[in-house]
C-alpha positions as CSV (number, residue, x, y, z in Angstrom):
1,X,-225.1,-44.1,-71.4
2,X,-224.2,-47.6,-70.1
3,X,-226.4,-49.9,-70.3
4,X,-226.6,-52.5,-67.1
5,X,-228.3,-55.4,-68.8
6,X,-230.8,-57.6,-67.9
7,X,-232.1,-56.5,-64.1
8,X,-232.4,-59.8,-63.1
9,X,-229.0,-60.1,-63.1
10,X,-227.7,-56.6,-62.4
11,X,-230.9,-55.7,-59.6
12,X,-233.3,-57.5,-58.0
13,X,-237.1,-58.4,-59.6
14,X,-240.2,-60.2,-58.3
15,X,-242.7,-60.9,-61.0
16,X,-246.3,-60.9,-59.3
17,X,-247.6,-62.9,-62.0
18,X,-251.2,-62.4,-63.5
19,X,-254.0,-60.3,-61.3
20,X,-258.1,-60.2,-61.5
21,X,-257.4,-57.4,-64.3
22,X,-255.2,-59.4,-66.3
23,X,-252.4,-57.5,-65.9
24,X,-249.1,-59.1,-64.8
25,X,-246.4,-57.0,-62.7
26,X,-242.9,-56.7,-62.3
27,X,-241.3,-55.0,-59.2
28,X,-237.7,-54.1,-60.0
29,X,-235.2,-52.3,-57.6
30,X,-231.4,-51.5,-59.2
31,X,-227.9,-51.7,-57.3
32,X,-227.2,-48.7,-55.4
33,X,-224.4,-47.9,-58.4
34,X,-227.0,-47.0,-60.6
35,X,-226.8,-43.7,-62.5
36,X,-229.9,-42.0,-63.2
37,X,-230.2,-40.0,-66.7
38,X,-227.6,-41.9,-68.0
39,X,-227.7,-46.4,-67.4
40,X,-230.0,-47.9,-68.6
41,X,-231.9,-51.3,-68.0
42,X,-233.6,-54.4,-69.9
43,X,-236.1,-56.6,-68.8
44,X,-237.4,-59.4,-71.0
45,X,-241.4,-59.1,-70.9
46,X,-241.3,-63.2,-72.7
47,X,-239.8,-64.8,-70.2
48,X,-242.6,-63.5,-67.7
49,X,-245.4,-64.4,-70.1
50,X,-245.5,-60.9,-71.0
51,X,-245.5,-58.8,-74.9
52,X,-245.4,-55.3,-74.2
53,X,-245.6,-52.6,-71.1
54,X,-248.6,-51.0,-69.7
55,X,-247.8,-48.6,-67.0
56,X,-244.1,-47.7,-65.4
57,X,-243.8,-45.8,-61.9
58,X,-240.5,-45.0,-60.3
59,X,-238.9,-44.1,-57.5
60,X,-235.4,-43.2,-56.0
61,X,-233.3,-43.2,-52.8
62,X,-229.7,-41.6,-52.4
63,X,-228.8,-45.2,-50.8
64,X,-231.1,-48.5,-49.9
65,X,-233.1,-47.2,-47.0
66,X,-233.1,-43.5,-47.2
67,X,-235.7,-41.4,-48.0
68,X,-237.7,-42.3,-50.7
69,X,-239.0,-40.3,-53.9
70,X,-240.9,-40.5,-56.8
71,X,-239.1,-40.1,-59.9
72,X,-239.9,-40.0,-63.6
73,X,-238.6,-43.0,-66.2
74,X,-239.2,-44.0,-69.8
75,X,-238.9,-47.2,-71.7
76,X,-238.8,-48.2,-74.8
77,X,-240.0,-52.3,-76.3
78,X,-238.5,-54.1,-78.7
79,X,-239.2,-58.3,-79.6
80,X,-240.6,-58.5,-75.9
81,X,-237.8,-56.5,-74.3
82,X,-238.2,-53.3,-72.2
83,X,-235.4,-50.6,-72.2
84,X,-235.8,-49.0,-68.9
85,X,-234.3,-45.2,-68.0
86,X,-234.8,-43.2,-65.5
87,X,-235.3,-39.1,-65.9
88,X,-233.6,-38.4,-62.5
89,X,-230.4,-37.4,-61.9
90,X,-227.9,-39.1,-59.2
91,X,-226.3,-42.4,-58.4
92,X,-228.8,-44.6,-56.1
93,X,-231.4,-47.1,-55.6
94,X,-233.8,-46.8,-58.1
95,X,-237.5,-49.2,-57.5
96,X,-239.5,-49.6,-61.0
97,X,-242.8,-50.9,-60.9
98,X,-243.7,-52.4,-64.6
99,X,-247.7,-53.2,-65.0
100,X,-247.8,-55.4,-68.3
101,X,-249.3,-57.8,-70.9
């Protein structure tokens, strides 16, 4: 397993801030050199405002603009920081969306 670190530094993220609901989101999308089933991700929840995950969706693409798929990913949360990996196999562009509070 590697694990690729923070995904604002190793990916891209837009935080969408706080909604009617009073969840926040986090869009997250990984460098195309990500393996799935075996890297690994973190995102800290605190510096967003944010304690503990809500709801994770996923999807993959073989390479940044092909044909997109759901996939399946897990996390786990520790002090306010969110393990992210990914079920699916193959080295793409994995998209996370992260509903939290």
């Amino acid at each position: 397993m590697t694990e690729r670190g923070d995904i604002e530094s190793y990916g891209t993220l837009k935080d969408f801030g706080a909604g009617g609901l009073g969840y926040k989101c986090i869009v997250m999308e990984t460098a195309s050199s990500f393996i799935g089933g075996t890297d690994t991700f973190t995102v800290d929840l605190t510096k967003h405002g944010g304690l503990y995950p809500v709801a994770l969706f996923a999807t993959y693409q073989s390479s940044t603009g092909a044909t997109l798929a759901a996939s399946t990913a897990s996390c786990t949360t520790s002090a306010g920081t969110v393990t992210i990996t990914s079920a699916a196999s193959g080295t793409g562009v994995y998209g996370v969306i992260l509903f939290y509070k």
